[in-house]
NULO-394435 format. One record per residue: x negated, y negated, z of N, C-alpha, C in turn; residue in one letter. Coordinates in steps of 0.001 Angstrom, whole numbers, padded with zeros to 6 digits, always signed. Each point is the difference from the previous one (the first is absolute). Last residue first. Layout:
N
XYZXYZXYZa
...
This chain:
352
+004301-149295+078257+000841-001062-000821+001261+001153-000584x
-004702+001137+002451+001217+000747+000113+001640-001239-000615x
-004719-000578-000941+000685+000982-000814+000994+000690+000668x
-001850-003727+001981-000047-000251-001789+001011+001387-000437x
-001710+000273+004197+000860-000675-000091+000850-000752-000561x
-004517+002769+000084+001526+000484+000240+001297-000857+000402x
-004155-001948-000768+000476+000940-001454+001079+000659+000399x
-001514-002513+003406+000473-000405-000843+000181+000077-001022x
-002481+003115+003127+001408-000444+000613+000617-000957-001366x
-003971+000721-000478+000853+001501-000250+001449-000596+000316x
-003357-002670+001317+000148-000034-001495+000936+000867-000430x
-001454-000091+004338+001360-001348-000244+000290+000220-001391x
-003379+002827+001310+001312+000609+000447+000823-000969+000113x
-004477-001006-001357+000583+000779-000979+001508+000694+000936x
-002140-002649+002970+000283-000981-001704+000167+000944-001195x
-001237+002066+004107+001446-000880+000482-000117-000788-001572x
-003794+002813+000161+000994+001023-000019+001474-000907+000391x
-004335-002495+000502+000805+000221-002027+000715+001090+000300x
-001374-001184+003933+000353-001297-000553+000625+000097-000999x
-002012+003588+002540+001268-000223+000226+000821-001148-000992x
-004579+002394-001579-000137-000566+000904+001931-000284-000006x
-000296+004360-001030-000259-001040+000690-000707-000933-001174x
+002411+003327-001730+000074+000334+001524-000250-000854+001494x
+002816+000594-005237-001287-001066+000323+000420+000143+001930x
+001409+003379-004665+000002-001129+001633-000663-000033+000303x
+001772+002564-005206-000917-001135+001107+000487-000346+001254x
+002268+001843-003751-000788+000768+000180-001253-000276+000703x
+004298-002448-000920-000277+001012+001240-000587+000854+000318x
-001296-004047-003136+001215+000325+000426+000580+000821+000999x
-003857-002053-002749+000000+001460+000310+001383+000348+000697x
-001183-004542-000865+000134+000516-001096+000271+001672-000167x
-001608-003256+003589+002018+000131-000227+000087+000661-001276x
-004483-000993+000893+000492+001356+000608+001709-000013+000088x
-002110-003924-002491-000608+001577-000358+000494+001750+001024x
+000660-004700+000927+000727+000231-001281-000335+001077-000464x
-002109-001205+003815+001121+000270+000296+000888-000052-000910x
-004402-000852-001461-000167+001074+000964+001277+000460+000406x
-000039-004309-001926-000034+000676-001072-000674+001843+000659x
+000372-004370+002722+001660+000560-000661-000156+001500-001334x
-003887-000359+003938+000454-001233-000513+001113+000636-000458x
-004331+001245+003547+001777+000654+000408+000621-001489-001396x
-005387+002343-000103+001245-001072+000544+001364-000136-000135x
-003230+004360+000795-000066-000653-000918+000661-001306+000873x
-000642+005234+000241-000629-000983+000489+000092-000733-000617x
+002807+004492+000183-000762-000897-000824-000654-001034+001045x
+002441+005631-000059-000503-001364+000925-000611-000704-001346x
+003002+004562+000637-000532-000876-000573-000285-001279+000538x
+002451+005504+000969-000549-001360+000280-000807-000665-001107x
+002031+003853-000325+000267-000408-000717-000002-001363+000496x
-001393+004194+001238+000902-000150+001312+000830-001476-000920x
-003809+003265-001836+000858+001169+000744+001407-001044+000884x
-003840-002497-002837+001604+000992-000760+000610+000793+000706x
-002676-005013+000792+000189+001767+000660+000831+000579-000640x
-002634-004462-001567+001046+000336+000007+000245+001477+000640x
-001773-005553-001102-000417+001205+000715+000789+001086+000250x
-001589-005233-002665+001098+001100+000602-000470+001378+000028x
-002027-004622-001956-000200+000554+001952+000802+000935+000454x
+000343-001737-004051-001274+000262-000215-000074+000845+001198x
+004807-000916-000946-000849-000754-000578-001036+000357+000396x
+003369+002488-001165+000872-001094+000404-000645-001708-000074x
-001305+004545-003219+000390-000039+001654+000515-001921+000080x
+000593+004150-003552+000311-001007-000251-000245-001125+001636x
-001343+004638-000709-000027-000412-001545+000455-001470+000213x
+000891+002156+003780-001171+000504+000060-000843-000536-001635x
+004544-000466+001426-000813-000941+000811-001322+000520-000252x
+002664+002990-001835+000299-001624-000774-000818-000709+000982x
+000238+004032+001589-000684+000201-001262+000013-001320-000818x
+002953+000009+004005-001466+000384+000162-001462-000276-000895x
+005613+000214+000465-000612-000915-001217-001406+000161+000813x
+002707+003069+002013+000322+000190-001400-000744-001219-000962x
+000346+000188+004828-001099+000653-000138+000099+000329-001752x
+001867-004120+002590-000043+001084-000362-000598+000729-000539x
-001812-003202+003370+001090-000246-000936+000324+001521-000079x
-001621-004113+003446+000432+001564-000468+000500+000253-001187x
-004359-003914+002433+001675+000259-001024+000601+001291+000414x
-003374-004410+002160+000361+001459+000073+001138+000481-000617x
-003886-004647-000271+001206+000733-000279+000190+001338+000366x
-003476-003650+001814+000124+000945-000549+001366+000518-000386x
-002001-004885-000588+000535+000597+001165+000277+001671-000861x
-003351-005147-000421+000621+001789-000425+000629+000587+000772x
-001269-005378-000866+000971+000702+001278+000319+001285-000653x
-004561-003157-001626+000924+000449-000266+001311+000889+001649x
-004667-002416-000589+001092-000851+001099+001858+000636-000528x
-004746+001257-002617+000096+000455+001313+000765+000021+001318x
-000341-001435-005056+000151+001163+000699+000444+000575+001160x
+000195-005170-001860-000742+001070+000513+000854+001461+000712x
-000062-005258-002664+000624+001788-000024-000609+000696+000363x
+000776-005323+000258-001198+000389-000241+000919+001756+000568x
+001919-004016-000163-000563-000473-001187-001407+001509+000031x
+004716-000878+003116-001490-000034+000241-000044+000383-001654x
+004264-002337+001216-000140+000868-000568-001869+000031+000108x
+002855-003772+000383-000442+001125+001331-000436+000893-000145x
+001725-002494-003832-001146-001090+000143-000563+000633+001377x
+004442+001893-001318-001309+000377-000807-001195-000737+000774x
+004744+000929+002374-001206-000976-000277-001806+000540-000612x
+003119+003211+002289+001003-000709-000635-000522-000772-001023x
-002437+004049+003183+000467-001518-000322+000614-000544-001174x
-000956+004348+001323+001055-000003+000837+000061-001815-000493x
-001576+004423-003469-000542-001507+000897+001408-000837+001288x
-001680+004615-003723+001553-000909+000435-001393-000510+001459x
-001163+002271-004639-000664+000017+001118+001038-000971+000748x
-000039+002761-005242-000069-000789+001077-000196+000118+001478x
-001023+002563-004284-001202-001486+000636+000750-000909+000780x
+000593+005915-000880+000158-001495-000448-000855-000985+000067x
+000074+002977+003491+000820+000704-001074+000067-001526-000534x
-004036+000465+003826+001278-000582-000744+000845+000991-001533x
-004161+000248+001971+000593+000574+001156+001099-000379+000074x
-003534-001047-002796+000068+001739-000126+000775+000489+001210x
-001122-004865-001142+001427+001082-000535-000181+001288-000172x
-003333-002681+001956+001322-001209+000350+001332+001645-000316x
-004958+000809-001596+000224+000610+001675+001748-000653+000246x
-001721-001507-004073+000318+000960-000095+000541+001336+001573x
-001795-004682-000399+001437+000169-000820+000446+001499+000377x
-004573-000934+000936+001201-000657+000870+001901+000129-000421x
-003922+000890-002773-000206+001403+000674+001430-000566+001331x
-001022-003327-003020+000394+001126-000852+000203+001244+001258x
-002616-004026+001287+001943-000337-000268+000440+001612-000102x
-004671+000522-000395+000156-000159+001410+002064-000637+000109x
-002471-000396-004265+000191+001387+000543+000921+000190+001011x
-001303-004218-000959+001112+000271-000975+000229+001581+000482x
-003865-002054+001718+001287-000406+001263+001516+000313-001566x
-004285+000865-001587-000187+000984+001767+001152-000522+000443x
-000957-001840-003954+000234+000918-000389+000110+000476+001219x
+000701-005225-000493-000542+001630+000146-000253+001050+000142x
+003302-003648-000698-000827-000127-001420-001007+000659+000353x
+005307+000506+001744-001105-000579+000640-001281+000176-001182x
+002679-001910-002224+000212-000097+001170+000404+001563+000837x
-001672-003619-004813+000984+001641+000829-000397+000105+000964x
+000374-004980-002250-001194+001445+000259+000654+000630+000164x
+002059-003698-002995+000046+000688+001495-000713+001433+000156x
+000570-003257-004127-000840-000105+000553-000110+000644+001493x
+003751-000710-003367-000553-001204+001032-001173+000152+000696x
+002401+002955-003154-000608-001083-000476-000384-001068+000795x
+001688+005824+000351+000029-001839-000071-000984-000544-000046x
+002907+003843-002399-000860-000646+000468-000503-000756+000808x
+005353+002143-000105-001354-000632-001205-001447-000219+000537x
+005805+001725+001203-001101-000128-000359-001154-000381-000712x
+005784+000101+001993-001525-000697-001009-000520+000990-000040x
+003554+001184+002538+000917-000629-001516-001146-000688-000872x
+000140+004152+004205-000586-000790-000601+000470-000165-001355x
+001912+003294+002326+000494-001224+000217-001022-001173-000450x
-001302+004857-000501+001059-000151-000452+001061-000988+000294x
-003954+001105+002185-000547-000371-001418+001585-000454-000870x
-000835-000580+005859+000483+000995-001542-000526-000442-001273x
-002865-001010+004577+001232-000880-001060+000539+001128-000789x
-002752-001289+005369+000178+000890-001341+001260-000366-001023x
-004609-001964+003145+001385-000148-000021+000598+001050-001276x
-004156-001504+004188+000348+000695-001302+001605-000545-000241x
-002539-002040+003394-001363+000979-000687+000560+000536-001424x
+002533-004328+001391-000122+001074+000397-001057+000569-000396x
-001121-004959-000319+001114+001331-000255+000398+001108+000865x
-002075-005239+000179+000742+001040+001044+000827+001312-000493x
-000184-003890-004030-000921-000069+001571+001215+001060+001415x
-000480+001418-005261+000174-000745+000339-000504-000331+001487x
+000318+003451-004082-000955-000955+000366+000304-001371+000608x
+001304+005775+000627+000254-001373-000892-000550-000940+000270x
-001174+005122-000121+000230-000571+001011+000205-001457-000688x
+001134+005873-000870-000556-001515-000372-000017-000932+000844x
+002422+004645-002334-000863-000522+001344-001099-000950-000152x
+004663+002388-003117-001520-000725+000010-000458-000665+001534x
+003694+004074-002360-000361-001203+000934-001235-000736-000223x
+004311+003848-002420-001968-000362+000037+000115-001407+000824x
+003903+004191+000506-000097-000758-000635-001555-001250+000234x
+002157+004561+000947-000015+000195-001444-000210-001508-000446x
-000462+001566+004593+001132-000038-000373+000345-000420-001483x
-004412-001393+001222+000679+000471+001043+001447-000204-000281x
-005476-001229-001321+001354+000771-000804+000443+000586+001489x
-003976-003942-001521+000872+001292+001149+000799+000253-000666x
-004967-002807-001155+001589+000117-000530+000407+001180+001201x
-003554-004308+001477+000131+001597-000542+001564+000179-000714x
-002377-004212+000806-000901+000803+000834-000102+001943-000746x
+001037-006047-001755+000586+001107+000482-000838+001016+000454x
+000419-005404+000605-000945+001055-000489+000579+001700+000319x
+002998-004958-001538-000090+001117+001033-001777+001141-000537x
+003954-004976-000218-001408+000291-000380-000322+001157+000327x
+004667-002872-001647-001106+000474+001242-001140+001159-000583x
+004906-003205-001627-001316+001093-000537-000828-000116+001493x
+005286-000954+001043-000873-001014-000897-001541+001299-000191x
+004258+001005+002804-000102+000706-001348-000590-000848-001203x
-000321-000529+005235+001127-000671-000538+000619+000330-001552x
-003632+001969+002711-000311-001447-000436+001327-000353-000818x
+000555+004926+000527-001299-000819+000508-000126-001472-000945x
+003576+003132-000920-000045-000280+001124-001288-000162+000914x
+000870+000344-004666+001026-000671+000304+000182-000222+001353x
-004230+000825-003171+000575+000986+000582+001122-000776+001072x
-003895-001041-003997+000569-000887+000701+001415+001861+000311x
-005442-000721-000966+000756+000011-000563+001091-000700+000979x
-005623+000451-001182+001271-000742-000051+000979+000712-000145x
-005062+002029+001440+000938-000334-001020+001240-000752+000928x
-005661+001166+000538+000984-000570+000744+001361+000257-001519x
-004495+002936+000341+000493-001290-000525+001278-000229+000654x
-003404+004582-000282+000041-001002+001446+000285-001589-000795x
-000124+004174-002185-001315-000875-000349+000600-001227+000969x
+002643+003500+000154-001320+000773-000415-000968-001256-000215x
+004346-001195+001100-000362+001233+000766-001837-000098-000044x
+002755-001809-003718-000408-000870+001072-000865+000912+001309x
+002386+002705-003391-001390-000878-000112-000835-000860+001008x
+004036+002116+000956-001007+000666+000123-001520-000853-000758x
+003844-001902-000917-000084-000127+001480-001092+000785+000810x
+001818-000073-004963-001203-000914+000311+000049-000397+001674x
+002120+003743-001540-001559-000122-000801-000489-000938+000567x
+004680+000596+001419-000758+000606+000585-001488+000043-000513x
+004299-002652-001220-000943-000255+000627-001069+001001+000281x
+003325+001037-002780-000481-001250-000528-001048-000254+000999x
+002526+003585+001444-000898+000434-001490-000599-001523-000141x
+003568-000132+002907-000994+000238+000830-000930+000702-001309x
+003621-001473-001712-000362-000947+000869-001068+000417+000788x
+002171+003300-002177-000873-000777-001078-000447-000889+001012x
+000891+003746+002892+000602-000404-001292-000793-001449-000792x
-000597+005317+002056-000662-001212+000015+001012-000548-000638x
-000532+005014+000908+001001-001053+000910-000514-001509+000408x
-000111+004293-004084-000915-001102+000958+000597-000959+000597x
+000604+005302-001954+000922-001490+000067-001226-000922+000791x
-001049+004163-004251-000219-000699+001868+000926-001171+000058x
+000568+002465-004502-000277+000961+001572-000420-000295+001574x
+001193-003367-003597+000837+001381-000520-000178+001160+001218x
-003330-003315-000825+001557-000746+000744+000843+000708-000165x
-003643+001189-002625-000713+000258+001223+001096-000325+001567x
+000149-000935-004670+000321+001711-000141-000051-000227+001538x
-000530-004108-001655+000924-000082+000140+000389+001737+000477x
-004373-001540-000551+000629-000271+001015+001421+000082+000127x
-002208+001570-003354-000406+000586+001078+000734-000723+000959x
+000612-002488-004141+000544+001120+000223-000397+001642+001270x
-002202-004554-000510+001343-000202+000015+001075+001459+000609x
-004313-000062-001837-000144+000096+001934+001435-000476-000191x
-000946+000508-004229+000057+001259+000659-000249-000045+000987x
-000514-004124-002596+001580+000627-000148+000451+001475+000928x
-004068-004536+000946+000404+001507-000506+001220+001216+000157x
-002260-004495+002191+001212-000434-000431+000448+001553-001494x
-002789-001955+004948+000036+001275-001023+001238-000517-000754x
-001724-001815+004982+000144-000443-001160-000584+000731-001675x
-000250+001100+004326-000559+000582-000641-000106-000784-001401x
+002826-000337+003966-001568-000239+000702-000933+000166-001605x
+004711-000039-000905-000231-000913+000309-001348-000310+000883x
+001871+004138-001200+000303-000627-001409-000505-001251+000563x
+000439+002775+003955-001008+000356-000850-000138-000793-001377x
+002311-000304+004630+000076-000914-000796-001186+000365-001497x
+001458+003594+004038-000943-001432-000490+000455-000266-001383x
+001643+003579+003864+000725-000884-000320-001158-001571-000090x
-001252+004581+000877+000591+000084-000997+000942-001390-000546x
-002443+000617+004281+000796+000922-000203+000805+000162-000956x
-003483-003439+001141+001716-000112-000071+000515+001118-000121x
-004734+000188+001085+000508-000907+001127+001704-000098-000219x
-003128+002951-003150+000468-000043+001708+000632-000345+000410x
-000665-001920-003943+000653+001212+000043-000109+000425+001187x
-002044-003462-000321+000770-000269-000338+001071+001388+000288x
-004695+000412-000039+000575-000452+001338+001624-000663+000167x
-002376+000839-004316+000178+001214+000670+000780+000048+001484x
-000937-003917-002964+000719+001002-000134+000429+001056+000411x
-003684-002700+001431+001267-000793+000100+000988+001056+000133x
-003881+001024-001711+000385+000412+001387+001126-000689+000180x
-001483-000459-004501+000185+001140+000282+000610+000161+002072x
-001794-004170-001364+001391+000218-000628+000691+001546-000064x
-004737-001127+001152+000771-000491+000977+001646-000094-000714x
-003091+001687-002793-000025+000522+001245+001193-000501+001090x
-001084-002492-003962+000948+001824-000656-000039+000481+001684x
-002543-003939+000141+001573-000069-000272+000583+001486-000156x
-004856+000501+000155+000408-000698+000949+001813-000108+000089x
-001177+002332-004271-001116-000797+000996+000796+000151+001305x
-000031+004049-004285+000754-000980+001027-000851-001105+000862x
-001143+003176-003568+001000-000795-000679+000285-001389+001399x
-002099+004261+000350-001245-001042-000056+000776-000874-000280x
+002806+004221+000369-000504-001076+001519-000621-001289-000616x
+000230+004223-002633+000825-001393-000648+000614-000803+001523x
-003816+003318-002218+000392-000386+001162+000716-001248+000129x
-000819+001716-004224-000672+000832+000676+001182-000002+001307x
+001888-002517-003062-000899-000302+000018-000512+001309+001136x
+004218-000351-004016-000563+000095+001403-001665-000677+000031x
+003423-001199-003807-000283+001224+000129-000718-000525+001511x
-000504-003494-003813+000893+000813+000543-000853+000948+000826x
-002861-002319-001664+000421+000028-001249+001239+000891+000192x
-004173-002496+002313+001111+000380+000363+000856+000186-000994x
-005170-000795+000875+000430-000192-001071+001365+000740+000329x
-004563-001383+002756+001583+000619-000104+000428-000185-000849x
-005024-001566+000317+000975-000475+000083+001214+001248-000340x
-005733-001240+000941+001119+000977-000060+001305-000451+000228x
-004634-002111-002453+000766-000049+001214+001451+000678+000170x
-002351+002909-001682-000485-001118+000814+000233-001620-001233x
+003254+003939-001533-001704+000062+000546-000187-001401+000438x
+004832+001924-000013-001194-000141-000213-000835-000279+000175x
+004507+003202+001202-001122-001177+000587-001061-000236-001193x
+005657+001778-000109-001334+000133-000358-001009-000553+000479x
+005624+002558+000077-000937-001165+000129-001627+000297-000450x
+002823+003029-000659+000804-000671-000368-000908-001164+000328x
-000727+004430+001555-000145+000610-001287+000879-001868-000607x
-003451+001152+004731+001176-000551-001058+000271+000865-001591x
-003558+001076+003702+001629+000094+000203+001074-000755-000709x
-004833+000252-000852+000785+001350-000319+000842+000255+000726x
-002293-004533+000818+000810-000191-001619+000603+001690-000329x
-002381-000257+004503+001673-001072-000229+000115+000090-001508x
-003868+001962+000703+000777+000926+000434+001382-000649-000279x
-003761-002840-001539+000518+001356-001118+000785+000838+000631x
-001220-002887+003145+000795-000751-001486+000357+000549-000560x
-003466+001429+003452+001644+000148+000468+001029-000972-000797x
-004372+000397-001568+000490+001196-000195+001060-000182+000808x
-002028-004165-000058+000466+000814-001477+000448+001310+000071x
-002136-001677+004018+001320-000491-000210+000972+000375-001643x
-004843+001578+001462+001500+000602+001071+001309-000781-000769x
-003489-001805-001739+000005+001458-000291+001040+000358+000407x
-001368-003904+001744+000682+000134-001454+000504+000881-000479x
-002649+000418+004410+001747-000438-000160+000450-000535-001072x
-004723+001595+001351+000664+000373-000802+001300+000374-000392x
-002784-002137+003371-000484-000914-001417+000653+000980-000809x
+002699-001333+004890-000830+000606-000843-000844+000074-001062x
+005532-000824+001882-001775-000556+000628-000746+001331-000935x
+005398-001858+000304-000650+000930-000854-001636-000719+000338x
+004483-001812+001052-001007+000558+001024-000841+001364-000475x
+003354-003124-002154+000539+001472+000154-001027+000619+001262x
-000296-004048-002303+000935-000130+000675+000743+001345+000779x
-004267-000618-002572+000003-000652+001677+001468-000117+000187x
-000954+002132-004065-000547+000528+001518+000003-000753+000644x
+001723-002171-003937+000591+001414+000723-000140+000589+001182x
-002694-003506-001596+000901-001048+000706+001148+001549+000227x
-003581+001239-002701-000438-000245+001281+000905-000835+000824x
+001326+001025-004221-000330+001779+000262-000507-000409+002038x
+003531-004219-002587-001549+000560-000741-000527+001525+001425x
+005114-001666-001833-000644+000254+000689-001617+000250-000302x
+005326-002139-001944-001296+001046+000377-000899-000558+000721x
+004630-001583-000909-000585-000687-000809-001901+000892-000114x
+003864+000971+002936+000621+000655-001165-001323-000321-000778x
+000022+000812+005083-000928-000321-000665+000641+000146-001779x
+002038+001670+003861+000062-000985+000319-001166-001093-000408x
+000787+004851-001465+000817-000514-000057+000512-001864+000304x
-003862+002639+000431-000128-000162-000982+001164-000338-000362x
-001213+000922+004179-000583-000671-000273+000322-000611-001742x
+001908+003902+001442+000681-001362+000910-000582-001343-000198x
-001804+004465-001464+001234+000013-000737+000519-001708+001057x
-004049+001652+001918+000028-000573-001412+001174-000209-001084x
+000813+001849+004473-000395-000881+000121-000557-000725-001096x
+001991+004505-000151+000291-001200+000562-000027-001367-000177x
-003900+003417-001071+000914-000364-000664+001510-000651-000262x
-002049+001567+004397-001053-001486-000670+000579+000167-001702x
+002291+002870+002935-000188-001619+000746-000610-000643-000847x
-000073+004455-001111+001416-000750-000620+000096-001347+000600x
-004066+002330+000965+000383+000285-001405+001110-000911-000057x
-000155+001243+004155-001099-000585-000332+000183-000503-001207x
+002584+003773+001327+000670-001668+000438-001143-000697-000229x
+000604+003983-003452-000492-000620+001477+000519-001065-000236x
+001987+001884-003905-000650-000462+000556-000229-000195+001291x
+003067+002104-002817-000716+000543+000417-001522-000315+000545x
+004278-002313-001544+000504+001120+000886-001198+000840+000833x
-000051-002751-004083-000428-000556+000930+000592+000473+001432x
-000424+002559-004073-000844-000640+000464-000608-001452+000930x
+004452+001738-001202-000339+001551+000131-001329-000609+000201x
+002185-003260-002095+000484+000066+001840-000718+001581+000648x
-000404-002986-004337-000491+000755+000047+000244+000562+001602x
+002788-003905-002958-001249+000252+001078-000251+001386+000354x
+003170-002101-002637-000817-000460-000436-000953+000207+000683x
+004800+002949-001251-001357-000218+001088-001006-001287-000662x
+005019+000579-002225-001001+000197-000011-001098-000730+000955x
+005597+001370+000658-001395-000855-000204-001207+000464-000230x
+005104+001620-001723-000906+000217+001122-001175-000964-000094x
């Protein structure tokens, strides 16, 4: 069992006052190994007054009757770390510890368990090994390595707004290209990167599987990120996001043929939503209701109507051929005749 080095029952029972400003001298004194003279103390601690020596020595003698392992000495007061806990073992952390802490955390949010944890953390300790391996035992993580390799330092990039290199077989001829990435997506178990590439006349955005990218790296040529202020990077972001909250997926079917025709600029707003009307059976209900079709779906249980709003693409009509006859597609007419050719030529397969 471990032996306590810290008196936790007395520091349990300290005011928040009290425990802030001992805190705060425990931190000071940490980021001070080589010591501290009593008046360069109080001013860092905001200790005022002509009898803030005083004050300050006695909230010393309180911090030294929480240790039973470490030690402070006398002016110039120096920590003496000798194992074992520190009071308030926060003071430990700067700036970095912080911002590496959120990272992390937001990490976990954001992947739903599926982070590259051994590698943000770079940890090379025999017992995260083994956690992590207990931990793959009971959760499946529907990540695979290829999309693991990239995802740290894409988010990195992300996070501190840097252009990265890689080379993806069907942009630019599958030669390296330049891309400021925006955001990660997960859709259909598999991770995307949103981004805009650095070349003349981009698109606003462009999206890439993680799991077909054959580079990545840094780059080294010096290419700003793009857009480089903070109000018009948002302002993309919130755009993006309006683009596909009305889309299943990220694709978007284009009637022109001819990339180089192709408008360079995505707007929301010039999107073609057409409302879907479904029937289904009233038996998968509870499944559409746990598993919906997509954001915008709407559903009457007494009559087992269902409506979506969205853009009419292959992966919407792959998706509802999927329900089989526990589905019809009521209107718009267009996709109720292209899923009834479809039908039609399965049945024609299988009546072989």
């Amino acid at each position: 069992m471990k032996e306590e080095t810290i008196n936790w029952e007395l520091v349990n029972s300290l005011g928040y006052k009290r425990a802030n400003r001992l805190r705060k001298i425990e931190h000071v004194l940490v980021s001070c190994p080589l010591g501290i003279t009593p008046e360069d103390l109080c001013d860092k601690i905001g200790l005022q007054g002509r009898a803030r020596i005083r004050t300050l020595q006695n909230d010393l003698n309180e911090l030294r009757s929480l240790y039973t392992c470490q030690w402070i000495t006398t002016a110039p007061y120096r920590l003496e770390l000798r194992g074992g806990d520190l009071a308030f073992p926060e003071a430990e952390f700067n700036t970095k510890d912080r911002k590496q802490l959120n990272s992390i955390c937001r990490l976990i949010a954001f992947f739903d368990g599926a982070i590259p944890i051994r590698d943000f953390l770079k940890v090379s300790l025999g017992d995260v090994d083994a956690a992590l391996n207990a931990m793959s035992e009971n959760i499946d993580i529907p990540t695979t390595i290829s999309e693991l390799r990239y995802i740290k330092d894409i988010y990195d990039a992300i996070e501190n707004k840097v252009p990265i290199d890689m080379i993806y077989p069907r942009i630019n001829g599958g030669r390296r290209f330049t891309l400021s990435p925006y955001m990660l997506k997960r859709f259909n178990g598999k991770w995307f990167v949103l981004g805009r590439i650095s070349e003349e006349n981009p698109f606003d955005w462009t999206v890439i599987p993680l799991a077909a990218i054959e580079m990545m790296s840094p780059n080294m040529d010096n290419v700003k990120y793009s857009p480089a202020k903070i109000y018009e990077l948002q302002s993309l972001k919130n755009k993006i996001r309006r683009y596909y909250s009305n889309v299943l997926g990220f694709y978007v079917p284009t009637n022109e043929t001819d990339k180089a025709k192709v408008s360079r600029e995505l707007n929301p707003d010039k999107l073609q939503i057409e409302e879907v009307k479904l029937k289904v059976n009233k038996q998968i209900i509870r499944f559409l209701k746990e598993n919906p079709i997509h954001s915008t779906q709407n559903i009457k249980d007494d009559t087992g109507e269902v409506t979506l709003k969205l853009v009419l693409n292959p992966l919407l009509k792959q998706k509802l051929l999927g329900f089989g006859a526990d589905l019809e597609v009521v209107s718009p007419i267009s996709l109720r005749n292209e899923l009834y050719n479809v039908a039609q030529q399965m049945l024609t397969l299988y009546a072989k």
